[in-house]
N, C-alpha and C positions, 0 to 999 in steps of 0.2 A: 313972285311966281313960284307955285310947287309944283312940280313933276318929281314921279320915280324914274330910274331904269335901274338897268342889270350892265352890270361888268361881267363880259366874260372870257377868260383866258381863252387863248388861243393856242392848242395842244400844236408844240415844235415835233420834229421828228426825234430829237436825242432829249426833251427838256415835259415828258408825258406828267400826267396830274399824277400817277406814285410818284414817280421821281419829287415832282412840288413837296408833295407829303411826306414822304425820304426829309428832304430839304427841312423844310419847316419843322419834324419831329426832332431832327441834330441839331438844328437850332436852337430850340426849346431846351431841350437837356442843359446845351451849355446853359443857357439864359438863367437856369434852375439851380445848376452849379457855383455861377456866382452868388447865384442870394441865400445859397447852403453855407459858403463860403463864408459869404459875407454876413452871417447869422455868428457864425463859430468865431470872425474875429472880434464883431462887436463884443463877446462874452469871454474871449478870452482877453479886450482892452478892461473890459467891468471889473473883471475879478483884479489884473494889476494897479487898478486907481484904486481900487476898496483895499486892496496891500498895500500901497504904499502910504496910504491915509494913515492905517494903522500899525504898520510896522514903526511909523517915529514915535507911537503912545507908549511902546513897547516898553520894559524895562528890563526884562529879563534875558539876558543874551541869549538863551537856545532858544525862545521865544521867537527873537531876533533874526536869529539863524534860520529855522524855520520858513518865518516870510521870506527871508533872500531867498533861501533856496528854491522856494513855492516861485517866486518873482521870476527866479533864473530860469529854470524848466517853463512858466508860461513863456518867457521873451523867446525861448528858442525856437520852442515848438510855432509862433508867434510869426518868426526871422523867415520860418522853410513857407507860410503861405503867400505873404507879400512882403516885397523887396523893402528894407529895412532902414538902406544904408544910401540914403538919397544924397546926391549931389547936385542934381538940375533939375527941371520942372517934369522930365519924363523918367519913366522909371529905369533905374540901374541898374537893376537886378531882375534876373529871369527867376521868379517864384512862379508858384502855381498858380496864382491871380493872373499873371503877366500870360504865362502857358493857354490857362482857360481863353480869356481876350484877344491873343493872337489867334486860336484855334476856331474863335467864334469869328472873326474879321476876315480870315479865310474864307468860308462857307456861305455867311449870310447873304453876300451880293453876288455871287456863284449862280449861273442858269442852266444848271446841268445837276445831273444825280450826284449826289455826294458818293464820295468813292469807299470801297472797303476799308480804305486806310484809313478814314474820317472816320466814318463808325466803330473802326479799334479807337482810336485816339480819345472818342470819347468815352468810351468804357473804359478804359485808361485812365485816363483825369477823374472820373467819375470813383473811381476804386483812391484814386490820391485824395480826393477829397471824404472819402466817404473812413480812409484812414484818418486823417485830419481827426476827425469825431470824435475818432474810438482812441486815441491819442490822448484827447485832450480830456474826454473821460476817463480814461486812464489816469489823469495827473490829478481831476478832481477826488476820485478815490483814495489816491495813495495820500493825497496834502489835505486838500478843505474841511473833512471832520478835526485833524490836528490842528488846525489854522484856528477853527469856531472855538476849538476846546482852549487854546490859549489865548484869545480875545477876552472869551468870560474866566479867564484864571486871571487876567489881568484887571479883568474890570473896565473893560474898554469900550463905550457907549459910541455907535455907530449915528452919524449923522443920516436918516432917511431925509433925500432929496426928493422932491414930488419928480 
């Protein structure tokens, strides 16, 4: 059997289709959040596996020194977005991963307008992540051209994995 129909919302008195929209647009933000987030840690895990790969080819100690330090600075900055220092299956640490997911668990099954404090919060989180960025470019600037430059001073042939 095919048939069509239409769903349609039935407007509450405190729960109107802006408020829906309200709703749905703080949702999205967060939703967009995580996979901003979660963009900057997958490339901040890249960069520590491609240093530590090549930090053991290394010979030259400030060569050396270099990737620890580059290693160090990414794991920190790394530590402040998700919880690092796990113990049990859920997380134990309130990072801004944990912050963004509680803030979106909040919200999303909510049948009411999101409140002003919700739309600061995520402008909020939004400004924490969007530092996150400017952070981690920051750290590629000051270390990666130094890091490249002492790879080919070393002689150090990177394995391209497809």
């Amino acid at each position: 059997y095919l048939d069509t129909f239409e769903l349609v919302h039935k407007d509450k008195p405190d729960f109107k289709l802006e408020d829906r929209k309200l709703q749905y647009d703080v949702n999205m933000k967060f939703y967009f959040m995580h996979e901003q987030l979660a963009r900057r840690v997958e490339d901040i895990s890249n960069q520590q596996k491609i240093i530590r790969e090549v930090k053991d080819k290394m010979k030259n100690k400030k060569n050396k020194m270099l990737a620890e330090d580059y290693l160090t600075q990414l794991e920190k900055l790394r530590s402040t977005l998700l919880g690092t220092k796990q113990k049990s299956i859920f997380a134990d640490e309130k990072k801004l991963r944990e912050l963004i997911s509680e803030a979106y668990g909040e919200t999303v099954g909510e049948e009411q307008r999101p409140s002003n404090l919700v739309v600061e919060r995520v402008a909020g989180l939004q400004k924490d992540v969007d530092k996150a960025d400017l952070d981690h470019k920051v750290l590629k600037e000051k270390y990666q051209d130094k890091f490249e430059a002492a790879i080919k001073k070393e002689n150090i042939v990177r394995e391209v994995k497809p």
